[in-house]
C-alpha positions in Angstrom: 0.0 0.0 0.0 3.1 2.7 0.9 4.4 2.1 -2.7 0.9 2.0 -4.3 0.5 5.4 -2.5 4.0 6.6 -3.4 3.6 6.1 -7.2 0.0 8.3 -7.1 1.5 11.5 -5.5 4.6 11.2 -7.7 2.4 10.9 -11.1 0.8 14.1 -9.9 4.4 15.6 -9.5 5.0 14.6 -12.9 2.4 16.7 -14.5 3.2 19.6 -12.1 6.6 19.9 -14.0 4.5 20.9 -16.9 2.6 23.7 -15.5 6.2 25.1 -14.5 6.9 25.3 -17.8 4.2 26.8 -19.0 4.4 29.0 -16.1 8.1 30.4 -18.1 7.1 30.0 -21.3 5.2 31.9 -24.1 1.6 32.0 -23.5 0.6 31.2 -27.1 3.1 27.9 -26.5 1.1 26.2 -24.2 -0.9 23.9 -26.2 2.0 22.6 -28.2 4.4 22.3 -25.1 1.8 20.5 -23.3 1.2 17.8 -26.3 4.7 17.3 -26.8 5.6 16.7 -22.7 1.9 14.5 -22.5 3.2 12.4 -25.7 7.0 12.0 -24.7 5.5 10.5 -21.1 3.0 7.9 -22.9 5.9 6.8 -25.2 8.3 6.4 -22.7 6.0 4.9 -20.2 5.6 2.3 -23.0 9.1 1.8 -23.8 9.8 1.0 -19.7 7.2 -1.2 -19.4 7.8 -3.2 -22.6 11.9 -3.5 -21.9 13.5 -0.9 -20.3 12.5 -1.6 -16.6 13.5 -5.4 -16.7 17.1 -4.7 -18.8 17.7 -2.2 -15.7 16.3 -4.1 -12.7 15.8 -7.9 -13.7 18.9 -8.2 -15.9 16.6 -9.8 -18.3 13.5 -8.9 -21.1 10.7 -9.3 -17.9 7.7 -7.3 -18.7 4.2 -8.2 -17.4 2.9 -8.0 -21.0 4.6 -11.4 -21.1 4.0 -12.9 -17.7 1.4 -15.1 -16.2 0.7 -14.6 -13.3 1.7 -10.9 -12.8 3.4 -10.5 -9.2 2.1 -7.5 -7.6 5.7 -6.7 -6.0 6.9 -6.6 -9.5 4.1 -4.6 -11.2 4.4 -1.9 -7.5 8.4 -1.6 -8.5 7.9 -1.2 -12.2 5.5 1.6 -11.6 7.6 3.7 -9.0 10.9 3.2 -10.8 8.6 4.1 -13.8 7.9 7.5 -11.6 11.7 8.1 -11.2 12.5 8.1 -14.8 9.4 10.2 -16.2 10.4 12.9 -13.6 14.6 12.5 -15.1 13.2 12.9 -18.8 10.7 15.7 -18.5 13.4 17.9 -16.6 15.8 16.8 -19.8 13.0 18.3 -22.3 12.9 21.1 -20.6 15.6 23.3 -21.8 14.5 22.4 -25.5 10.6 21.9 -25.2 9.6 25.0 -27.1 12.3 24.5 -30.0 12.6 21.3 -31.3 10.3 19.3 -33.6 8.0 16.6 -31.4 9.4 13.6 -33.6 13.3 14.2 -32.7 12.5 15.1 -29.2 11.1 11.9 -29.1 14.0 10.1 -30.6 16.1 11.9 -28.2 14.3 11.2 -25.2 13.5 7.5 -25.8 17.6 6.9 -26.6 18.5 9.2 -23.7 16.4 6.7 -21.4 18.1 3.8 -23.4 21.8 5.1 -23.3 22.3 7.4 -20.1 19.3 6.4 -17.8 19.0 2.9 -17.9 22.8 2.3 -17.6 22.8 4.5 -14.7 19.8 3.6 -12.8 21.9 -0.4 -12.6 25.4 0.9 -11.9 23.7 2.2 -9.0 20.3 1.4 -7.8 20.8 -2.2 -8.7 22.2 -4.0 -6.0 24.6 -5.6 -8.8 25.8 -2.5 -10.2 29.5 -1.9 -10.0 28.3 1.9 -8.1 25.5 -0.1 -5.9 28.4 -2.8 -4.6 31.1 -0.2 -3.4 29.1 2.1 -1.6 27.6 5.1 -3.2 25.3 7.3 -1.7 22.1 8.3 -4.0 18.9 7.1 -1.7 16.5 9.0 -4.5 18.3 10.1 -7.6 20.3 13.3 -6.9 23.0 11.7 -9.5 20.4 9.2 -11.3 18.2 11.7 -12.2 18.6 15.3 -11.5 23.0 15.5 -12.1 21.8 13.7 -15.0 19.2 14.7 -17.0 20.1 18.2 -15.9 23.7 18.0 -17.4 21.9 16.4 -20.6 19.8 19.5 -20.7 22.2 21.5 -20.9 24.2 19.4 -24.0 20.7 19.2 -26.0 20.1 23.4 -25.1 23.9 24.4 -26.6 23.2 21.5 -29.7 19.9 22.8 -31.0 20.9 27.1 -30.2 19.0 30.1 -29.1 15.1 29.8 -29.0 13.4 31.7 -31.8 10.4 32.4 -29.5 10.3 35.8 -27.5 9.3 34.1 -23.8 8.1 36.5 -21.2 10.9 38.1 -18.7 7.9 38.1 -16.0 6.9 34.1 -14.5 3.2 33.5 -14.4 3.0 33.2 -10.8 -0.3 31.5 -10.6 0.8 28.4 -12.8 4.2 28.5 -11.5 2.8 28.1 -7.5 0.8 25.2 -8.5 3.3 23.4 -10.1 5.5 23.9 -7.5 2.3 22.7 -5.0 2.3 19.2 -7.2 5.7 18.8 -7.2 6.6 19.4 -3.8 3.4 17.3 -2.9 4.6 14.8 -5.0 8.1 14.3 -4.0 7.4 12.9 -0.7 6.6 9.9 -2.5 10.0 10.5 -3.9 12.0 10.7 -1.4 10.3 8.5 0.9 9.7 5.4 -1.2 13.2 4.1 -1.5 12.5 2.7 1.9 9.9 0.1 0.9 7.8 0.7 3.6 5.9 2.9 6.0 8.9 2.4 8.4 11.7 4.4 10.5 13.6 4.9 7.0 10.4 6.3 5.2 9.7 8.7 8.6 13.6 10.1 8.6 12.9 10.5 4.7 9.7 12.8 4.8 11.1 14.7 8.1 14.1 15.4 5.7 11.8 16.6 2.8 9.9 18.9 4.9 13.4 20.7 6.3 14.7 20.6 2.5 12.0 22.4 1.5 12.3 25.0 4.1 15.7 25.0 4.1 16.2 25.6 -0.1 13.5 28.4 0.0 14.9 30.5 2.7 18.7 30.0 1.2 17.0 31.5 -2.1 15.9 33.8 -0.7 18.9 34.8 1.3 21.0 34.2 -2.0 18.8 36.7 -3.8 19.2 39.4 -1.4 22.9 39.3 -1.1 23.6 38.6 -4.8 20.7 41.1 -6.6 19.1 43.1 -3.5 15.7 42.1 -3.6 13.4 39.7 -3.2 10.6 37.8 -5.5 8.2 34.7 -5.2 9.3 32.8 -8.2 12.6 32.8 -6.7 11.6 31.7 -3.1 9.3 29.0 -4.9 12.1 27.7 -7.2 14.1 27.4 -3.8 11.8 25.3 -2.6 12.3 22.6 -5.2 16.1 23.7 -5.0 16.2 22.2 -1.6 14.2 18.9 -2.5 16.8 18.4 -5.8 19.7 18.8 -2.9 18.4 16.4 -0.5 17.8 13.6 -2.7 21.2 11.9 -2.4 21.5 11.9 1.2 17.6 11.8 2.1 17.7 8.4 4.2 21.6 8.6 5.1 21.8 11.7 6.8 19.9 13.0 10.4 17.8 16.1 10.2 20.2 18.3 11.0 22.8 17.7 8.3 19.6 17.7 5.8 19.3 21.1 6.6 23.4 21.8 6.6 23.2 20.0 2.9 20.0 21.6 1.9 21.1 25.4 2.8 24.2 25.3 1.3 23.8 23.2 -1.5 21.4 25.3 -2.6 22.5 28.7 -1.8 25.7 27.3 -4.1 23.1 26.1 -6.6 21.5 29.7 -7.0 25.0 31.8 -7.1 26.4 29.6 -9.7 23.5 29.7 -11.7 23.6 33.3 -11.3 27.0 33.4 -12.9 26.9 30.5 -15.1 23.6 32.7 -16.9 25.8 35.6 -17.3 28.6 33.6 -18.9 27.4 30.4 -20.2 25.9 31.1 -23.7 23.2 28.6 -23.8 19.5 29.1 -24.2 17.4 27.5 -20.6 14.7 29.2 -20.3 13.5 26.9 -17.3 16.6 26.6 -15.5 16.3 22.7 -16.5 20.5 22.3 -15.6 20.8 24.8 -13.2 18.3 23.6 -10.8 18.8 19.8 -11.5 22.3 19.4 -12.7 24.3 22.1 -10.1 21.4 21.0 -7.2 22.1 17.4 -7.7 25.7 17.8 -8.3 26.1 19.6 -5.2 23.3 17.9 -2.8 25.5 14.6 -3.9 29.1 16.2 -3.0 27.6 17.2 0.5 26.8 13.2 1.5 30.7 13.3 2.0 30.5 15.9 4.9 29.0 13.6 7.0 30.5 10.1 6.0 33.8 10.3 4.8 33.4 6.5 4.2 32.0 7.2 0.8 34.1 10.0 -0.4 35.9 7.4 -3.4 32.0 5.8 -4.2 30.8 9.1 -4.2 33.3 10.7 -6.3 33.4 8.3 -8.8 29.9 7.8 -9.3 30.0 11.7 -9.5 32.3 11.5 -12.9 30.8 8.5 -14.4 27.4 9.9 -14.2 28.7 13.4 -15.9 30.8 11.3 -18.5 27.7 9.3 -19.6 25.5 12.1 -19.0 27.6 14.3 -21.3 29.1 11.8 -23.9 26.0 10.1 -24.1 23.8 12.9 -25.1 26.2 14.4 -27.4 26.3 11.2 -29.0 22.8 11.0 -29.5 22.2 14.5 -30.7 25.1 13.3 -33.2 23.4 10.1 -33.9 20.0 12.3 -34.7 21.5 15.1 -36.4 22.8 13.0 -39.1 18.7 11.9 -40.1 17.3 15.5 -38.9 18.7 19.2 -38.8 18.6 20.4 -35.2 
């Protein structure tokens, strides 16, 4: 029942991702931006189920299409790590949803999930991955899915250029507050269903995504004040996600306290560099897809290491690998689909 719940308040966090998008983009995008992330989620979803999930998890082609009886641990693990890899490849779309053609942004996502997910989600979520056996540290995907779809973002913004569309300097607030409601809503589910259970783990997990939260909006919102002298909502509601994106490493390794020690700094670090990499990085995100996710995850996965040294080689390893397949991979693939279609 905990994972049955898990995987309903994450689906809704899913489609709150959208609405944040909306919430930055061109008004008279919506309807095109909405089909293309609602058709890229079906396809995918398709693609997991069919192969993806048991070449990841089950080391062989298991799919319930072709099993008789279906076990309902299966089908309840399928479906949440389904959850987890719908959330890594709508924050890689972002950065090019409003700019590239719906049938290549399809091939890109579904070999992304292929190339750089799947391969990641075994090194080290699979308790036989080389990653898994030695120690890391990534309880709910800060390197799994936000270091790397965010980095991927980033690789598919510089490949495809500059936007053509004139998007709004000003956030609509109302959109933007509710998809930040879903997602934070949502990513209890996230970060407390890597624990199985309605257990001691899952409790330490939600405590920790509560103080995440509070602790990446107010360092937003300090960062904002001491960087640019004022302060905003869309920048004390993009904390607040901040703060999740920071805590997912070390969600059910670390004690309250060092949450919030992670969390603050992480993403007080995730907002200056962002601040300067937008000044001096000439690449085109209009949503902050590899700001928020890649630097949050990078950093929320770095500050594990504070509080167990232990891990420091797992950790740093699993740091390079994931931003060597995050970044080779995807400019592979963009290579691979630029030779059939002109990005």
């Amino acid at each position: 029942m905990f994972l049955f719940v898990c995987i309903l308040v994450m689906w809704l966090m899913i489609f709150g991702v959208a609405l944040l998008y909306v919430s930055s983009l061109k008004p008279e995008l919506s309807s095109p931006i909405m089909y293309r992330f609602q058709l890229i989620i079906l396809v995918s979803s398709l693609v997991w189920i069919l192969f993806a999930f048991g070449l990841t998890f089950k080391g062989t082609l298991w799919s319930p299409f072709f099993s008789h009886p279906v076990n309902l641990n299966s089908i309840l693990e399928l479906l949440f790590q389904l959850c987890f890899c719908l959330y890594a490849i709508v924050m890689l779309i972002g950065s090019v949803i409003d700019r590239m053609p719906t049938s290549l942004l399809l091939k890109v996502t579904i070999l992304w999930m292929l190339l750089v997910y799947c391969p990641l989600a075994f090194l080290i979520w699979n308790p036989h991955g080389f990653l898994a056996s030695i120690g890391v540290r990534d309880f709910s995907g800060g390197m799994v899915v936000h270091l790397s779809a965010g980095l991927s973002s980033l690789i598919l913004a510089k490949q495809v250029g500059k936007t053509p569309h004139q998007h709004p300097q000003e956030i609509q607030v109302k959109w933007q507050f509710l998809g930040v409601l879903l997602v934070t809503f949502g990513w209890f589910g996230f970060n407390a269903g890597p624990a199985g259970d309605f257990n001691q783990l899952a409790a330490i997990a939600l405590l920790n995504s509560f103080l995440a939260i509070i602790s990446g909006g107010i360092s937003f919102s300090i960062a904002e004040y001491v960087l640019e002298r004022k302060h905003t909502l869309p920048v004390l509601l993009n904390g607040t996600v901040v703060g999740l994106v920071t805590s997912t490493a070390g969600v059910g390794f670390v004690s309250p306290l060092q949450m919030v020690f992670i969390c603050f700094f992480a993403s007080f670090g995730t907002y200056a560099l962002s601040f300067f990499i937008a000044k001096y990085l000439d690449v085109d995100d209009v949503v902050d897809s590899f700001a928020m996710n890649g630097i949050g995850g990078f950093l929320g996965s770095l500050g594990v290491i504070c509080f167990d040294p232990s891990v420091l080689l797992a950790q740093l390893l699993s740091l390079i690998i994931t931003i060597l397949l995050s970044v080779v991979g995807t400019y592979l693939i963009v290579k691979l689909c630029h030779s059939s279609n002109k990005l």
